[in-house]
C-alpha positions in Angstrom: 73.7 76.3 170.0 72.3 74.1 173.0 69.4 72.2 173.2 68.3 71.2 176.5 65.3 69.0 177.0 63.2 69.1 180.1 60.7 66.5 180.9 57.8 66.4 184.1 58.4 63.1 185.4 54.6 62.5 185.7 54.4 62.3 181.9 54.1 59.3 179.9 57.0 57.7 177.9 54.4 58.2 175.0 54.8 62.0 175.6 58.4 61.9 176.1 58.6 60.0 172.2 56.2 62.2 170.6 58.2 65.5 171.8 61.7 64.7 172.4 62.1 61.8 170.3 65.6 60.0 171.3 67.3 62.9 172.3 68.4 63.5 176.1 66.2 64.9 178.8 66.3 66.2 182.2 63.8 64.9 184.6 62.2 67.5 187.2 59.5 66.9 189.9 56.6 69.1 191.6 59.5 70.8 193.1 61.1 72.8 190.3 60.5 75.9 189.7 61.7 78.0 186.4 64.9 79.5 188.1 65.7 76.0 188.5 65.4 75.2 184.6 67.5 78.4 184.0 70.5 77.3 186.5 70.4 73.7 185.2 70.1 74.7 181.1 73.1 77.3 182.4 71.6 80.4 181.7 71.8 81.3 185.1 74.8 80.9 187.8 72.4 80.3 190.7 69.4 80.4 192.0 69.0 83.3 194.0 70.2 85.2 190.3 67.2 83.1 188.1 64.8 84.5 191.1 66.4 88.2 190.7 65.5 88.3 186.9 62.1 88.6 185.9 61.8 85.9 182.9 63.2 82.9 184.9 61.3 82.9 188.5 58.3 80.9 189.7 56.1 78.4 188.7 56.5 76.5 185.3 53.9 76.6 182.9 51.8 74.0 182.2 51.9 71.6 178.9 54.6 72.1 175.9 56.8 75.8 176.4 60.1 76.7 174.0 62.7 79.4 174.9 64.4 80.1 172.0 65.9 83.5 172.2 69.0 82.8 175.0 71.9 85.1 174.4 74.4 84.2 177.2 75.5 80.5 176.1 73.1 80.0 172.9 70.4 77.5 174.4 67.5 76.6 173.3 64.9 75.4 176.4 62.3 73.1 175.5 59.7 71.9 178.3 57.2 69.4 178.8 55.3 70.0 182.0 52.8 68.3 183.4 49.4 69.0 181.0 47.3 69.6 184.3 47.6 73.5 185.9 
């Protein structure tokens, strides 16, 4: 199983400990959206197919959220947005 890790760059390194620990994250910005998250965890081949499916489009929610029931490649998401909405 997979474990990605992603991580709101406007959040503390505090944050980052407390949640992730030591293990690897990737960094987004205001920019991302979820279909991004799904293309870069690999759950999805592209964007314009994480926009198509209903669990992977628009905005990210805000604070801790965990995906844990991915079929196609076995990940696990785990993201840390920023707390704000």
């Amino acid at each position: 199983m997979i474990d990605m890790n992603f991580l709101h760059c406007r959040n503390s390194p505090r944050d980052r400990e407390l949640i992730f620990e030591d293990e690897p994250v990737v960094m987004f910005g205001d920019d991302w959206k979820m279909e991004h998250i799904a293309v870069e965890a690999g759950i999805m081949p592209s964007l314009t197919q994480a926009r198509k499916n209903k669990g992977w489009h628009g905005d990210i929610p805000p604070g801790y959220t965990e995906i844990v029931k991915m079929k196609k490649n076995g990940a696990r998401v785990f993201i840390l947005n920023k707390w704000e909405s």
